[in-house]
C-alpha positions in Angstrom: 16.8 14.0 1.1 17.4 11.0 -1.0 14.7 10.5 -3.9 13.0 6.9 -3.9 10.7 5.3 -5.9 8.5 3.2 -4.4 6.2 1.1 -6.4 2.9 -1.5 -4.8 0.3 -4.0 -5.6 -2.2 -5.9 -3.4 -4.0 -9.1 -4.4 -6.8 -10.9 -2.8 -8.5 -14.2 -3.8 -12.2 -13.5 -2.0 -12.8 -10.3 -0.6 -12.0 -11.6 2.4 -9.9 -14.6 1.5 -6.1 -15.1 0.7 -4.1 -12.0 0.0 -0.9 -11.2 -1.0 1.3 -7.8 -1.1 3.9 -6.8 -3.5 6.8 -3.7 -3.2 9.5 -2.5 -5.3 11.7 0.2 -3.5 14.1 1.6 -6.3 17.0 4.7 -5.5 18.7 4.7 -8.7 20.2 1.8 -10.1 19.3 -0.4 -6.5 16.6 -2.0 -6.4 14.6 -4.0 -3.8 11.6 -6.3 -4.0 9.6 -7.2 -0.7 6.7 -9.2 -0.3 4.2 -11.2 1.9 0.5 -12.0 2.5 -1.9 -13.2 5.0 -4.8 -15.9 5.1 -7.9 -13.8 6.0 -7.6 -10.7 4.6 -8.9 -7.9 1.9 -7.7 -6.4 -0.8 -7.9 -2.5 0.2 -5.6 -4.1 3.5 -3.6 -5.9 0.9 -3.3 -2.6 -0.6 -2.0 -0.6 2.4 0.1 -3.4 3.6 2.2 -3.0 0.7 2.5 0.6 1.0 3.0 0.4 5.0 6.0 -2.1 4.1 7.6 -0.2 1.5 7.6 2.7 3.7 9.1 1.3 6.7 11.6 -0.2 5.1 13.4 3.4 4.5 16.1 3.5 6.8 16.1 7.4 6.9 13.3 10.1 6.0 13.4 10.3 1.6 11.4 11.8 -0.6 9.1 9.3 -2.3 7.3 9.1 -5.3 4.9 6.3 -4.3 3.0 4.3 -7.2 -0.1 2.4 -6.5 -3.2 1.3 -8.3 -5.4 1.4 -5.1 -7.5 4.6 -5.7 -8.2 3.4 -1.8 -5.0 4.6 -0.4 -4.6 7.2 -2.8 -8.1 9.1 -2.5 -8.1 8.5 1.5 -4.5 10.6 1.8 -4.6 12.9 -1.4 -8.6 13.9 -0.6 -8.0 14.0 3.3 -10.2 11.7 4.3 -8.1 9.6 6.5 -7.5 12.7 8.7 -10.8 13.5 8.7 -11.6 10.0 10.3 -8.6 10.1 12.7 -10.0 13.6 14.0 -13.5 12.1 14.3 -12.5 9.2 16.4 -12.3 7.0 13.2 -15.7 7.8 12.1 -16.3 8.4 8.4 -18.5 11.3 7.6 -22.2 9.2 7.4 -21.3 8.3 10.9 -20.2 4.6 10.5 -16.7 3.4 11.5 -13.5 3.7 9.2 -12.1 0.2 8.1 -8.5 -0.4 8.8 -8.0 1.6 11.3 -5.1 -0.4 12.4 -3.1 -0.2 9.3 -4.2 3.5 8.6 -2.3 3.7 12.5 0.7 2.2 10.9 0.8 4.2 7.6 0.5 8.1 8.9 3.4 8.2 11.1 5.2 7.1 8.4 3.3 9.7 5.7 4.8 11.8 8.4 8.2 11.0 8.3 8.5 10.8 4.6 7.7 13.7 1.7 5.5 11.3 -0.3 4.1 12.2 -3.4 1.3 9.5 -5.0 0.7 8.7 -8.5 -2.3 6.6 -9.2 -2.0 4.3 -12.0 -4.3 2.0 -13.1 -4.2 -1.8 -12.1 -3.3 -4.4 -15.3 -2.8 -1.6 -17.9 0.6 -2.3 -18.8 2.3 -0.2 -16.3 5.5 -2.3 -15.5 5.9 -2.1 -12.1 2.7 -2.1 -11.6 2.8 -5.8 -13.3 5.5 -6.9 -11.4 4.3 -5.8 -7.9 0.9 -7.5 -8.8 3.4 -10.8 -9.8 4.7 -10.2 -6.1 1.7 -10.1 -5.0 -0.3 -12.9 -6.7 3.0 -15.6 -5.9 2.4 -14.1 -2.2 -1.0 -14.9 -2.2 -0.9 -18.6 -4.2 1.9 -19.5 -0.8 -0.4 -18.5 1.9 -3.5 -20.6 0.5 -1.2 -23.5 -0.3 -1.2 -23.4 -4.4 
């Protein structure tokens, strides 16, 4: 399997309001940057958008090292919770509904197809992917609302 790095960001102005997503895919010296955002949206959906997106853009199964600052996506997969919720319907353990169901349909077949490993880092610490994904992210954002 072919190592990739894949590297994301989400941004939100509001919680909901404008968002915007930011990927960097890198397998050795390529590199790939991908980006869009939506007008009524959140930041945790921000978050897995950029993940789903980096993902699916793999044109075969890899092995990914996936780095995110969204403890979000990384607790819900590393800590099981997400398949917890699937089994229960989509119910979280107090008994109310998971949020974002629909993405969380989008991201586990891919989780499936790929060996991905996450690394949490955290947001606006100097990391420099992390900066540039949250540049992606942020310009993303400022088109949809129009700045």
């Amino acid at each position: 399997m072919k190592h990739v790095e894949i590297f994301t960001d989400g941004a939100c102005s509001g919680n909901p309001g404008p968002g915007g997503w930011g990927t960097v895919l890198r397998f050795g010296e390529h590199e790939k940057e991908l980006s869009g955002g939506e007008a009524s949206t959140t930041n945790n959906r921000m978050e897995m958008t950029a993940v789903i997106r980096g993902l699916a853009a793999l044109k075969e199964p890899c092995e990914v090292t996936l780095t995110t600052d969204s403890q979000y996506v990384v607790n819900s997969i590393t800590k099981g919770w997400v398949y917890g919720w699937k089994k229960r319907g989509w119910v979280k353990s107090d008994k109310t509904p998971a949020l974002n169901v629909d993405l969380w349909e989008q991201m586990l077949p891919l989780l499936e197809t790929h060996k991905v490993t996450f690394v949490w880092v955290r947001g606006h610490a100097g990391h420099p992917e992390n900066e540039r994904c949250d540049r992606l992210a942020v310009e993303a954002r400022e088109r949809i609302a129009g700045k």
